[in-house]
TITOR-541785 format. One line per field, with one value per residue (C-alpha): residue number from 1; residue in three letters; x, z, y. Coordinates in nm, 3 decimals. Example, Ala and Ser with C-alpha at 12.3 -4.5 7.8 and 13.67 -1.06 7.14 Angstrom:
! TITOR-541785
seq <- (1|2)
type <- (ALA|SER)
x <- (1.230|1.367)
z <- (0.780|0.714)
y <- (-0.450|-0.106)
END
This chain:
! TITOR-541785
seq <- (1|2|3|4|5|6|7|8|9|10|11|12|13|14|15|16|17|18|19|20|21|22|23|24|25|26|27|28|29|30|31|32|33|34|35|36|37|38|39|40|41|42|43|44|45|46|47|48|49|50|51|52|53|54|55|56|57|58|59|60|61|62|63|64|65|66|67|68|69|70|71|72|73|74|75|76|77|78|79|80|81|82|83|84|85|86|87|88|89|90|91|92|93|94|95|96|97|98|99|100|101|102|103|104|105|106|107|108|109|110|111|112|113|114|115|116|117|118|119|120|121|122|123|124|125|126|127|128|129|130|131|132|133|134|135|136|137|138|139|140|141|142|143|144|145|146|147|148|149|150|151|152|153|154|155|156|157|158|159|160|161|162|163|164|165|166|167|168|169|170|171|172|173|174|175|176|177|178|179|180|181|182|183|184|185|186|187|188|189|190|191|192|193|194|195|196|197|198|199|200|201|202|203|204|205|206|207|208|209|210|211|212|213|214|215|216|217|218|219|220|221|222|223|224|225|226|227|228|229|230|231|232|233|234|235|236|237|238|239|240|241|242|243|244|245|246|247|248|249|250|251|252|253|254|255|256|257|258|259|260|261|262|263|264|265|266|267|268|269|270|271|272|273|274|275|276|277|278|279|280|281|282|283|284|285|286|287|288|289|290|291|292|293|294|295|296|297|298|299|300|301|302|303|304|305|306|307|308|309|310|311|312|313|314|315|316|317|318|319|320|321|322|323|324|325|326|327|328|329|330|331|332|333|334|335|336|337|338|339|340|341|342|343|344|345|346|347|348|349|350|351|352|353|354|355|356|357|358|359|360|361|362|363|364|365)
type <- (UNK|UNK|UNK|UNK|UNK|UNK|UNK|UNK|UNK|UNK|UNK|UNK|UNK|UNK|UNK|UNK|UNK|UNK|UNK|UNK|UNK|UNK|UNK|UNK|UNK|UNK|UNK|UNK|UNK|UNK|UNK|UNK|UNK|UNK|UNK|UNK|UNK|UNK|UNK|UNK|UNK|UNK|UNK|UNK|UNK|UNK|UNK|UNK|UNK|UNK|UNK|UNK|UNK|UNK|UNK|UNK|UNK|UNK|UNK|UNK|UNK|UNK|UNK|UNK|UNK|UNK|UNK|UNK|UNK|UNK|UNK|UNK|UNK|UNK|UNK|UNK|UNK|UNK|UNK|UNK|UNK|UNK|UNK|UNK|UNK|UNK|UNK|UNK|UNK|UNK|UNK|UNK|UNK|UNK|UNK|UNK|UNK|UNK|UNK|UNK|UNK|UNK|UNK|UNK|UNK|UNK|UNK|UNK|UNK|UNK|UNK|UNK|UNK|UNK|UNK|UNK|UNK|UNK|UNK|UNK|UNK|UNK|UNK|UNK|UNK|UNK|UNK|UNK|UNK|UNK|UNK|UNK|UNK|UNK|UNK|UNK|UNK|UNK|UNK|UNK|UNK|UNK|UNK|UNK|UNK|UNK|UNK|UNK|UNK|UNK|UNK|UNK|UNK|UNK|UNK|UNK|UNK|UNK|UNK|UNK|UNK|UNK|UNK|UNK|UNK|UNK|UNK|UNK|UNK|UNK|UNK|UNK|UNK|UNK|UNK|UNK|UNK|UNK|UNK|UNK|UNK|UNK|UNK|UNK|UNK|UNK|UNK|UNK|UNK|UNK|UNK|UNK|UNK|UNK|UNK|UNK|UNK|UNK|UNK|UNK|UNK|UNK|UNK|UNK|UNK|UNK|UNK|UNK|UNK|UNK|UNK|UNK|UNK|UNK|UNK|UNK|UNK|UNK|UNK|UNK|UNK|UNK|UNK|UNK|UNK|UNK|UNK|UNK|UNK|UNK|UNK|UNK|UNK|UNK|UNK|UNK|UNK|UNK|UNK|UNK|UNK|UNK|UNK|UNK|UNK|UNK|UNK|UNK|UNK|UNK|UNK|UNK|UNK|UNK|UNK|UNK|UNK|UNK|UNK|UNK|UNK|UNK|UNK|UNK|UNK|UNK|UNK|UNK|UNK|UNK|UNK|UNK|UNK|UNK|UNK|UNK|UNK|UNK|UNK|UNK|UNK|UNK|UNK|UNK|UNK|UNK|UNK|UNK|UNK|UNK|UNK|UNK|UNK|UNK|UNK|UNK|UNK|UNK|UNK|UNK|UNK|UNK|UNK|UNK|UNK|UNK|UNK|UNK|UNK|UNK|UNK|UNK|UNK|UNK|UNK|UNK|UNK|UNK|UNK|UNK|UNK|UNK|UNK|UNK|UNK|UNK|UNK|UNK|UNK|UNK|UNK|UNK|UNK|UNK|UNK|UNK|UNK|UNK|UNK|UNK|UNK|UNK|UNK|UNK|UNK|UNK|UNK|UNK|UNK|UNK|UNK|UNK|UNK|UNK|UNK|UNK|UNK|UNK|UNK|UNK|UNK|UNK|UNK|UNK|UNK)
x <- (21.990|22.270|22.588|22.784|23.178|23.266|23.571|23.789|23.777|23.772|23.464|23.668|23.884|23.606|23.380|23.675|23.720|23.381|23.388|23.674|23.521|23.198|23.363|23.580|23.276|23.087|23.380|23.431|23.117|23.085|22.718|22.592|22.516|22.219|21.869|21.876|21.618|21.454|21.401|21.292|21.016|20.936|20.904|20.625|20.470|20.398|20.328|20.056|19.918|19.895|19.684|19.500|19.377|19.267|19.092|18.858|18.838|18.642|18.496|18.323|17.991|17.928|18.061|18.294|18.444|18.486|18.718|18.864|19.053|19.095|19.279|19.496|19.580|19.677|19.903|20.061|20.172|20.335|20.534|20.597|20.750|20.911|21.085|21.080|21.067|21.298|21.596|21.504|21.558|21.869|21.959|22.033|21.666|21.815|22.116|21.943|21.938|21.653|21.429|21.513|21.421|21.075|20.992|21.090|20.904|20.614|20.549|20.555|20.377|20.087|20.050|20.040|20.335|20.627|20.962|21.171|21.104|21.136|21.465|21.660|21.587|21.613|21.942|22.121|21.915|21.857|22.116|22.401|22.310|22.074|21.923|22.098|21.817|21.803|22.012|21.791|21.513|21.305|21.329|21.031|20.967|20.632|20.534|20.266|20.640|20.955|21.200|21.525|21.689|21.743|21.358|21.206|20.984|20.627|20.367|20.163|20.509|20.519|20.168|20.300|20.401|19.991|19.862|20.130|19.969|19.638|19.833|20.034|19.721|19.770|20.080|20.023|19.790|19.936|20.226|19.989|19.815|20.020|20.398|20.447|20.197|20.347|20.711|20.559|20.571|20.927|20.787|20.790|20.704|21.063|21.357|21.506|21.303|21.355|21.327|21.124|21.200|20.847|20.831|20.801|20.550|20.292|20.385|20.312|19.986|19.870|19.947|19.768|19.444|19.515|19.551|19.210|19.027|19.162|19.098|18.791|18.626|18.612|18.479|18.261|18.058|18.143|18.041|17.675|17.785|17.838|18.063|18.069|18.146|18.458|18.578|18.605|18.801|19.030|19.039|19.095|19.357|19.591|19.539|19.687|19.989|20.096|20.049|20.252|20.522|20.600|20.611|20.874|21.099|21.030|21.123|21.519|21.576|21.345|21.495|21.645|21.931|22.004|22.204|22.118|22.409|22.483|22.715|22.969|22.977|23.184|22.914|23.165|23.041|23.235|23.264|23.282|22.989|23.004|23.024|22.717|22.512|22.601|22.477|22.191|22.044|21.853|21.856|21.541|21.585|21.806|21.873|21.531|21.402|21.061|21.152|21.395|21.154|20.848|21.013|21.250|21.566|21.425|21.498|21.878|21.870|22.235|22.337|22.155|22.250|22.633|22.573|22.314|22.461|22.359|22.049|21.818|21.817|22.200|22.168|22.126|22.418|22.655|22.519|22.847|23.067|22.955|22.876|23.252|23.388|23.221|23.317|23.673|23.683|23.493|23.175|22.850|22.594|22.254|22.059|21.766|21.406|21.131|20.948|21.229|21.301|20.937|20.908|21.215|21.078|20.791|21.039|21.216|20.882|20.817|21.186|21.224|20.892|20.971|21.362|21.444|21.820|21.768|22.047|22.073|22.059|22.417|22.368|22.482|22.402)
z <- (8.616|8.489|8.661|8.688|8.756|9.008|9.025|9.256|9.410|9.671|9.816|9.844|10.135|10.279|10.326|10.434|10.725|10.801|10.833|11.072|11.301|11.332|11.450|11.689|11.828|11.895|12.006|12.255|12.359|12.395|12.244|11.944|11.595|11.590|11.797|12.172|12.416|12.231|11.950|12.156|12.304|11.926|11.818|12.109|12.046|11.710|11.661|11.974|11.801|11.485|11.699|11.891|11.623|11.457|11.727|11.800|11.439|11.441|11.759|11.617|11.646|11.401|11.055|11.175|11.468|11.192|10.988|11.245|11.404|10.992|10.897|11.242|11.193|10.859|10.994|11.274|10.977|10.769|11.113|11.189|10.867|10.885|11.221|11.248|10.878|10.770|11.047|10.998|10.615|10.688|10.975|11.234|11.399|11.666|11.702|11.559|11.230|11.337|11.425|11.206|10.949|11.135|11.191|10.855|10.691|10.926|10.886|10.503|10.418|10.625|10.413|10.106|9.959|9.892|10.146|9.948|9.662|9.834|10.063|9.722|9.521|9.777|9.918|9.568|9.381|9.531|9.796|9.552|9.189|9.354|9.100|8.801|8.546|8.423|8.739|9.057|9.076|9.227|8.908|8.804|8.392|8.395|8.079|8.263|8.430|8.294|8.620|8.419|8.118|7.928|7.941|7.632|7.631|7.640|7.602|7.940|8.095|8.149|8.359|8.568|8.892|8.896|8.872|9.054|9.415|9.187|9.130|9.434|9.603|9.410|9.488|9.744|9.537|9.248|9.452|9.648|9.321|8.997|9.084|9.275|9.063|8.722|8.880|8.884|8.519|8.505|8.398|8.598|8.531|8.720|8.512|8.568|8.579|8.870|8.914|9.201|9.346|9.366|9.734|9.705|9.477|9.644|9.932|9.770|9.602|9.948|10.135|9.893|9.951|10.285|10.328|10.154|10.414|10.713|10.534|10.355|10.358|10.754|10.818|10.535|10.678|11.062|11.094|11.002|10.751|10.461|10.154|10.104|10.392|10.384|10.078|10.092|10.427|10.208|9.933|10.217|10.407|10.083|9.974|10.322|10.333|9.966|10.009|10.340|10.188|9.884|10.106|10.306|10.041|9.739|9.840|9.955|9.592|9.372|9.415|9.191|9.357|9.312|9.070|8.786|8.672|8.338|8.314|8.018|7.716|7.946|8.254|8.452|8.643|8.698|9.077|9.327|9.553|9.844|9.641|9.425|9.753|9.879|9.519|9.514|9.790|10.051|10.379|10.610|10.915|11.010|11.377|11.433|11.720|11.584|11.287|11.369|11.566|11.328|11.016|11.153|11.029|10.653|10.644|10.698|10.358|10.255|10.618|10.594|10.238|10.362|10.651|10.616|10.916|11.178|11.332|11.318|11.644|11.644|11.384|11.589|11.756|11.476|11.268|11.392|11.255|10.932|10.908|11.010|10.798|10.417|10.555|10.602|10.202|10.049|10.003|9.978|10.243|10.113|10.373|10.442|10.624|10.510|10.310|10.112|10.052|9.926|9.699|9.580|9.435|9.290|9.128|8.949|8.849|8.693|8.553|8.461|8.249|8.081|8.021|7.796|7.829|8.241|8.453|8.912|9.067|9.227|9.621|9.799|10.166)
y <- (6.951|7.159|7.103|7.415|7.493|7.759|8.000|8.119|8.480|8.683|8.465|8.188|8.368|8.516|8.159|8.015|8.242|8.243|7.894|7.936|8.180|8.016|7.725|7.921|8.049|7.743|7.575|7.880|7.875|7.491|7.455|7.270|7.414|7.198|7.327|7.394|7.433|7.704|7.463|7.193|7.456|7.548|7.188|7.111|7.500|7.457|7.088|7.114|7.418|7.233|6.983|7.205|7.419|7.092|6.989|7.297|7.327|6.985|7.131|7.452|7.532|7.827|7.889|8.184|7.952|7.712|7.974|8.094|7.795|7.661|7.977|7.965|7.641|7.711|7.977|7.749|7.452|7.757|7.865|7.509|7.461|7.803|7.695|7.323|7.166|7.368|7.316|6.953|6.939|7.056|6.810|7.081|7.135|6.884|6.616|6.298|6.223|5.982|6.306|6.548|6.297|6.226|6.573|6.691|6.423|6.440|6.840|6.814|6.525|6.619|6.916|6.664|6.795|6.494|6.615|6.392|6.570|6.909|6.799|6.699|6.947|7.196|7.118|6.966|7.236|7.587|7.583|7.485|7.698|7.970|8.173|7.969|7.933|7.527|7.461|7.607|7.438|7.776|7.947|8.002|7.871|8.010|8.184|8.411|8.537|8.658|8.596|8.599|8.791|8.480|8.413|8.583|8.903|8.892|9.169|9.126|9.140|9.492|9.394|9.151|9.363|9.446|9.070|8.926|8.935|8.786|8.487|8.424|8.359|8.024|7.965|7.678|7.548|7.502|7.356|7.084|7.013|7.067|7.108|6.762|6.571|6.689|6.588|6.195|6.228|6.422|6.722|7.101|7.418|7.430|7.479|7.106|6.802|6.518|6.170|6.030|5.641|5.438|5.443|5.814|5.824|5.630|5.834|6.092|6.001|5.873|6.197|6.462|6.192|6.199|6.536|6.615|6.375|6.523|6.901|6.857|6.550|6.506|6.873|6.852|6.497|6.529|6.904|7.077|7.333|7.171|7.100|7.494|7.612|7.385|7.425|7.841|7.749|7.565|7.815|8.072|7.901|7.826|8.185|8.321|8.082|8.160|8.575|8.475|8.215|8.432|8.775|8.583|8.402|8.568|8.885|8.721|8.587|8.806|9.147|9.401|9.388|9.031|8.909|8.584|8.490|8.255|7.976|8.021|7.727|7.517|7.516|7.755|8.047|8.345|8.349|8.160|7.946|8.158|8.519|8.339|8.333|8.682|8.851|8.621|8.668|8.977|8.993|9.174|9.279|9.019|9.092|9.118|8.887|8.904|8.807|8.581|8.376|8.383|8.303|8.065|8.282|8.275|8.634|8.564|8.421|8.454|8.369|8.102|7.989|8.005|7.814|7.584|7.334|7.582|7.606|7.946|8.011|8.094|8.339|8.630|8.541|8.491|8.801|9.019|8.760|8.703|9.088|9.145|8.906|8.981|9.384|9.255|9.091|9.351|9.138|9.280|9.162|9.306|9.407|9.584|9.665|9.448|9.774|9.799|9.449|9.395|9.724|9.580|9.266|9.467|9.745|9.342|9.209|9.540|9.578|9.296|9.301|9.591|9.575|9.318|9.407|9.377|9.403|9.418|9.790|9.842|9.761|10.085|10.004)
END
């Protein structure tokens, strides 16, 4: 991984008074940045609906039951991951270190995807060079997409905002399968390669075979409706979360209004880390409740981003503050309804395949 130089600006002021008035206002308030009650209630909502839907799952009686509680439980690990993983990557989801590192690691391996591998590179990677090409580890270096001016110019570029949905469906997929697997031998379709200590790699190994017992080979031998059956419920459930997982993150960091910039020849960037977040980043409807509760805040992306020590289910709360304060430095906080957000990502997959000379649409909101 790249390691990049930042530069002060007029970010610099603004994060640190943001810093200072979020503090002000827990220390006001007297509460903890970390989960509350609401996240304790999430943590036993979604982890006994994990079970549950498991459990009549193994229970069904007809093919359609069978899909049915497979798909919803397939829904309740993305929104447990959404609202619980996440937090606890972070170490906020609640005050021990001790559980945020059990639920963390116990809601991602039991999807057969590694959370050491994810944690690091999400937190050292994404969270520190978002949208830095050979430095964020989310960039895509996929030659069926062109996600970056620097990449070079195909001809089925230009199609790629039509078979785009096509190939999301694989998203999850080709994460479970392909992205961790070709990280053992230090090689990505990422932008930056990784190395992975042993004890994580036969972690690893032994979750994605675990995780195709519980999903596949149980159903398959335990219940009457055989191998096919199971494995279109598979097929089914992956293609739901990725249409789901990309609608909600890669609309926040796939945008035309988002900036990607380019280190100069001395690995120095031309802003700052917080003003880097703010350009890089969309916000949807973030003082939606609805939202907010779903998606676990993912849709305060840049909040988020900037203050990655708070729990989600203070965002709504501190929303006027950070507001206020990028008004009061003249930073940009892109914001917007979902519908725009998303034809937004379309109108960059479709720019960005046609322009090779592609630069962000000015954010006039």
């Amino acid at each position: 991984m790249k390691r990049l130089k930042f530069t002060r600006d007029e970010g610099s002021a603004f994060y640190k008074e943001l810093t200072e008035n979020i503090e002000k206002y827990f220390t006001e308030k007297g509460i903890e940045k970390t989960g509350n009650s609401t996240m304790l209630f999430k943590i036993f909502l979604y982890f006994g609906l994990d079970i549950l839907f498991y459990i009549l799952m193994m229970k069904s009686s007809t093919p359609a039951e069978f899909y049915a509680y497979y798909l919803l439980m397939g829904l309740s690990v993305l929104l447990t991951a959404f609202n619980i993983s996440h937090d606890a990557a972070h170490g906020v989801a609640v005050k021990s270190k001790f559980w945020n590192k059990v639920l963390f690691s116990l809601s991602f391996n039991l999807q057969g995807n590694n959370a050491y591998v994810w944690g690091k590179n999400h937190n050292e990677s994404h969270h520190l060079y978002t949208n830095i090409e050979g430095s964020d580890i989310d960039v895509l270096n996929n030659p069926l997409f062109r996600m970056t001016a620097t990449q070079p110019a195909k001809w089925f570029h230009r199609y790629q905002y039509i078979y785009a949905p096509v190939l999301y469906l694989f998203y999850s997929l080709n994460w479970f399968f392909m992205r961790d697997t070709l990280m053992l031998f230090n090689y990505s379709s990422r932008t930056i390669s990784i190395k992975i200590p042993l004890n994580e790699i036969i972690k690893l190994i032994f979750f994605k075979f675990f995780y195709i017992a519980y999903m596949i080979v149980l159903p398959a031998i335990l219940l009457p409706f055989g191998w096919g059956v199971v494995l279109w419920a598979f097929l089914l459930n992956h293609f739901m979360v990725s249409i789901i997982f990309i609608g909600v993150l890669g609309v926040s960091h796939l945008s035309d209004y988002v900036a990607h910039p380019t280190p100069d020849e001395n690995r120095k960037l031309s802003m700052s880390w917080p003003k880097l977040q703010m350009c890089t980043s969309v916000d949807y409807n973030p003082a939606s409740v609805f939202f907010n509760w779903t998606l676990g805040g993912f849709n305060a992306h840049a909040l988020h981003h900037l203050l990655p020590n708070i729990s989600h289910v203070h965002y709504l709360d501190i929303l006027p503050i950070f507001r206020d304060t990028a008004k009061k430095h003249g930073i940009k906080y892109m914001e917007m309804p979902y519908a725009a957000s998303l034809a937004s990502h379309f109108r960059f997959l479709k720019q960005m395949g046609a322009e090779t000379n592609y630069s962000p649409k000015p954010y006039e909101g």
